[in-house]
N, C-alpha and C positions, 0 to 999 in steps of 0.2 A: 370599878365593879363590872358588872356585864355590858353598861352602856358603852363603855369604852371595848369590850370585844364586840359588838353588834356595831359599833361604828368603824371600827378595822375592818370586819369583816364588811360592809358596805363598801370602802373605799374599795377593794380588792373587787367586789363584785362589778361597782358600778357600770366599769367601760363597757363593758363585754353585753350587760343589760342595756347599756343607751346605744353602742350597735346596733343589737338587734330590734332593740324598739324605732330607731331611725329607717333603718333598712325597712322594717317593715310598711311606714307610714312613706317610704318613696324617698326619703331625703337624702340628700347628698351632701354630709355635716365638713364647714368646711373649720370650725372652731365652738370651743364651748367656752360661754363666756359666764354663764354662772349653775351654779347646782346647788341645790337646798332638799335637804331632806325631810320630806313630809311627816315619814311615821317609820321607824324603826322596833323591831321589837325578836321574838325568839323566831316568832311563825316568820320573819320576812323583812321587807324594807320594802318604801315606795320614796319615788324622790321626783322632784320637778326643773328639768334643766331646760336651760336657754341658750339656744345653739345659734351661731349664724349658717345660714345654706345656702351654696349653689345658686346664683338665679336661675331664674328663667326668660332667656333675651330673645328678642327677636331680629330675622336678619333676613333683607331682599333685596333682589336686583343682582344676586352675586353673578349671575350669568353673564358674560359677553363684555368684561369688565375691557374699556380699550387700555393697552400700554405700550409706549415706546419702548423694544429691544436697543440696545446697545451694540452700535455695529462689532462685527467681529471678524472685521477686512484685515491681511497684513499687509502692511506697506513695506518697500525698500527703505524707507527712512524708520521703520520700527526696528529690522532687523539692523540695519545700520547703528541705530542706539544701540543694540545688545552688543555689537560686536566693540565699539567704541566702551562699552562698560566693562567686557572683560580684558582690553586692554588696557585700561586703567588698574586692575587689576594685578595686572603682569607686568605694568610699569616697574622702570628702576629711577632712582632720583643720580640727575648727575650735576658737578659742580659748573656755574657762569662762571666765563671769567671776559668776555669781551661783549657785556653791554649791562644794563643796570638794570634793578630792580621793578618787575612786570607783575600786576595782579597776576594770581596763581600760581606764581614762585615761591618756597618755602625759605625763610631767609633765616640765617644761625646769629641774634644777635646778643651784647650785651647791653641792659636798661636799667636805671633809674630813677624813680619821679619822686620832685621835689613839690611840695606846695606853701604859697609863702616863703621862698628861701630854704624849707626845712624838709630831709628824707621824709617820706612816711613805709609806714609798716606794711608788708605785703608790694611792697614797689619797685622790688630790688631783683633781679637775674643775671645771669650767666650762663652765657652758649645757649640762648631761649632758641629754638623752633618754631617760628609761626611762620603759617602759612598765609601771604598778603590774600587780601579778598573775602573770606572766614567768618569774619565778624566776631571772632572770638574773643578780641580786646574790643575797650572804647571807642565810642564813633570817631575816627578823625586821627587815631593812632595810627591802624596799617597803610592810611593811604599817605601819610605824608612820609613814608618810607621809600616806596614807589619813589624812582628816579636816581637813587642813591646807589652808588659803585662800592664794590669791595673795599673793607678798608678803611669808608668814609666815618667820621665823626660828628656828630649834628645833634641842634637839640631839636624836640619836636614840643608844639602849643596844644595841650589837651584844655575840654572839658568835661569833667564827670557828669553822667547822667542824674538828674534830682531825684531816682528809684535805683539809683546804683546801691549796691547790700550793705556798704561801708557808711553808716553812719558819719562819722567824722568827714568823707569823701564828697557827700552827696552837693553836686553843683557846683564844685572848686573848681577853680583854674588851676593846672598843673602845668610842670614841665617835665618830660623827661629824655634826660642826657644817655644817649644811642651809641654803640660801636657795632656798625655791619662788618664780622667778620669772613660771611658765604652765602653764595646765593645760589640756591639750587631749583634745577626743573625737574619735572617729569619726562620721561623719555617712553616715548612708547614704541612696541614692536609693531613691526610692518604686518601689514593683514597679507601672509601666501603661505602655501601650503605648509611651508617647515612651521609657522605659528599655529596654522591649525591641528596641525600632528602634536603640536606641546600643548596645546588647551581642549582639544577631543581624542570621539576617538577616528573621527574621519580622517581624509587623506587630502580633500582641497575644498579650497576655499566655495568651489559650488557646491558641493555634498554639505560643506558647513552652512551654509546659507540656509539648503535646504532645510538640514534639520530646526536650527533654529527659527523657521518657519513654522516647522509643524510646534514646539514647543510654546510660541508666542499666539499661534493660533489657537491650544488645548486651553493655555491661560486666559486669553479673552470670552473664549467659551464660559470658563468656570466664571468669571466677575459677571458676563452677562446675563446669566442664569442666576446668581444671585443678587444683580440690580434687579430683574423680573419679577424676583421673589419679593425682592423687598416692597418694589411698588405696586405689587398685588397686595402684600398684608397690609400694606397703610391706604390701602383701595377698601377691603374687607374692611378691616379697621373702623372707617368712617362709616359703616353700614350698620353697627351694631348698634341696636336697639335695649336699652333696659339699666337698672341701676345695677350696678357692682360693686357688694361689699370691699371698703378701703382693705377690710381684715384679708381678702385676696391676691390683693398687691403687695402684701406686709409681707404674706408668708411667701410669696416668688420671689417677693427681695431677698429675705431672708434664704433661701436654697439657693439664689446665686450668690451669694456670699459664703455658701457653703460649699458650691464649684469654684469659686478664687480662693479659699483657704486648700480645696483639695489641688488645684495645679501651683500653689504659692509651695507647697510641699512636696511636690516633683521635682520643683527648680531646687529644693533644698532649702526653704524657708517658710515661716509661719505668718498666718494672720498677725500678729502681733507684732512680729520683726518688723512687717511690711506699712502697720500704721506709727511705727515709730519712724521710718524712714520716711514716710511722707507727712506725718504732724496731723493726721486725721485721725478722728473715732471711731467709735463703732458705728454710731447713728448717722456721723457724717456718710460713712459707708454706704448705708442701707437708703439713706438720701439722694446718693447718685446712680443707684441702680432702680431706684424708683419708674422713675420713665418707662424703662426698659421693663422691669416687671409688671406694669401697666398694661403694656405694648404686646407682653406672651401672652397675660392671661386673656385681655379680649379676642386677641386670635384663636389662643386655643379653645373658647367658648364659642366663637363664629363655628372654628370647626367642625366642633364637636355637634353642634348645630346643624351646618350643612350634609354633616353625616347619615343624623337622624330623617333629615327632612326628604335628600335624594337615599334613604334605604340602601346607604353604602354599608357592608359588611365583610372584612375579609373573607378569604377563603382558610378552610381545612392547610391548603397548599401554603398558603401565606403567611400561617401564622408558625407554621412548621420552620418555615423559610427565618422566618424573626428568629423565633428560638438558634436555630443554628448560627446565624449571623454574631447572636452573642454568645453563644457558646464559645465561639472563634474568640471572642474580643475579648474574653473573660481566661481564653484559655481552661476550658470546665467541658465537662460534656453535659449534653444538651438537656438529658434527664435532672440532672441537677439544677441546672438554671429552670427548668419546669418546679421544679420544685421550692424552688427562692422564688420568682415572679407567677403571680399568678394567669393565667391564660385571659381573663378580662383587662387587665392590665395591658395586656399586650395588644389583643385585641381593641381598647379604646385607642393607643397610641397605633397602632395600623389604619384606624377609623380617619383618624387626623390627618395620617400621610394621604392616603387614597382622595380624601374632601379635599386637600392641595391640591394633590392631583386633576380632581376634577375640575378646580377653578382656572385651572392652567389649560386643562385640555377646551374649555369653555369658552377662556378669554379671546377677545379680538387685540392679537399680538402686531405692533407695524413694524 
């Protein structure tokens, strides 16, 4: 009868009324966790909810916070690695044939392991590929290859590891019966100009030096600014003062499981694909990113904090500047994205960068 259209119509009303009743009282609702309805009737509704809110932290000392910079010198021996990696790269493999079997040779062999006398399952190849050194077989497998010439026949004394995946395998003694039929290395290209002409777009090998100078120096820049970052927020971090509802950490788990379900779906796969491929649930999920949601939301309440306290507020200019910036990244014009995101919104997240900002511009950097 009408009690059931006077409670439809309450559900439909409620949110809209506990906005604006929270807004008005100052709150900043971050869950509701129960609602009861006092008095319903034709003239109205009144109802009584229980919300958790926002604290209220407190936070000191952020000023002059000391942190160790991460050098961002480049060495001869840095640029040296990168050159030594892209010729790895541009390696070709070629066949031994006048001396035996060296860690970091790929060898073509064929194997079978016996244990007790008897095959077992999974133990058995032809023309295998491995590369001695690897660790990609059992301990004690690639190196007792090492020393062996083309051609050779031999058996080799394993034993399984007692956390090896094979049930039946775990901590046996095996053997298995070997034919090295190639042994092959790596062959790398000589570092001079004609190399450098085939892997840039320079013309010798100083101009290449060069450049990969500046590219390993831009890179250290970006890691060292974000170790900075990081050991500022766990500097912040430890200054925060007050209790924090768990319900805050729940729900920043929860939204970065909602940014790994949305890039799990760029790569062309699902939340779901992706916990059947690794044997985890949901809650194990939300359990690992705990930490970490922990770890935003008191920063971003330090911030938010340090915002209010030093009377940081963007500017007119700045906030314009936001807008356009994702206008770009949305591909939209910029009226539009005004229109989706609200200018508070943007405004608190500008609040956030700039309080970074300050702590950075603040700290005692060595």
């Amino acid at each position: 009868g009408e009690d059931v259209f006077y409670d439809d119509a309450m559900q439909d009303c409620y949110p809209e009324a506990l906005d604006e009743a929270c807004e008005a009282a100052g709150l900043k609702v971050i869950t509701v966790t129960g609602l009861e309805a006092t008095h319903v009737s034709k003239e109205g509704f009144t109802f009584k909810a229980t919300v958790v809110v926002e604290p209220e932290i407190e936070i000191k000392d952020y000023d002059g916070i000391e942190v160790e910079k991460l050098s961002t010198e480049v060495t001869d021996e840095m640029i040296d690695e990168e050159i030594d990696r892209v010729r790895e790269r541009n390696s070709r493999m070629i066949t031994v044939e006048d001396r035996a079997a060296e860690n970091g040779d790929t060898v073509v062999i064929d194997f079978e392991g016996f244990c007790d006398g008897e095959a077992f399952e999974g133990g058995k190849a032809e023309e295998y590929n491995l590369e001695l050194g690897s660790g990609n077989f059992i301990p004690g497998f690639e190196e007792q290859i090492v020393g062996h010439n083309t051609g050779d026949e031999f058996d080799i004394d394993v034993k399984f590891p007692e956390e090896y995946q094979a049930e039946n395998l775990k901590g046996k003694d095996a053997v298995f019966k070997i034919k090295l039929h190639e042994i092959k290395t790596k062959e790398l290209p000589e570092v001079d100009d004609d190399f450098v002409k085939d892997v840039s777009e320079k013309d010798t090998v100083a101009e290449y030096r060069d450049e990969l100078k500046e590219q390993i120096a831009k890179r250290l820049e970006g890691e060292s600014e974000r170790d900075l970052d990081d050991k500022l927020t766990n500097a912040i971090i430890e200054k925060v003062e007050g209790e924090i509802p768990e319900q805050m950490f729940d729900r920043e788990a929860q939204n970065m499981v909602r940014e790994m379900d949305m890039r799990l779906r760029q790569q062309g796969m699902d939340f779901d694909t992706y916990m059947k491929y690794t044997g985890m649930d949901a809650n194990a999920v939300l359990e690992m990113y705990k930490p970490e949601a922990e770890r935003r939301v008191k920063m971003r309440l330090a911030l938010e904090k340090i915002a209010e306290l030093e009377k940081i507020e963007p500017t007119e200019e700045e906030i314009n500047a936001e807008y356009d910036k994702m206008a770009q990244a949305y591909n939209m014009e910029a009226d539009k994205v005004k229109e989706i995101i609200p200018v508070d919104s943007i405004k608190e997240d500008l609040g956030v960068q700039l309080a970074m900002k300050h702590i950075k511009d603040n700290a005692v950097i060595k």
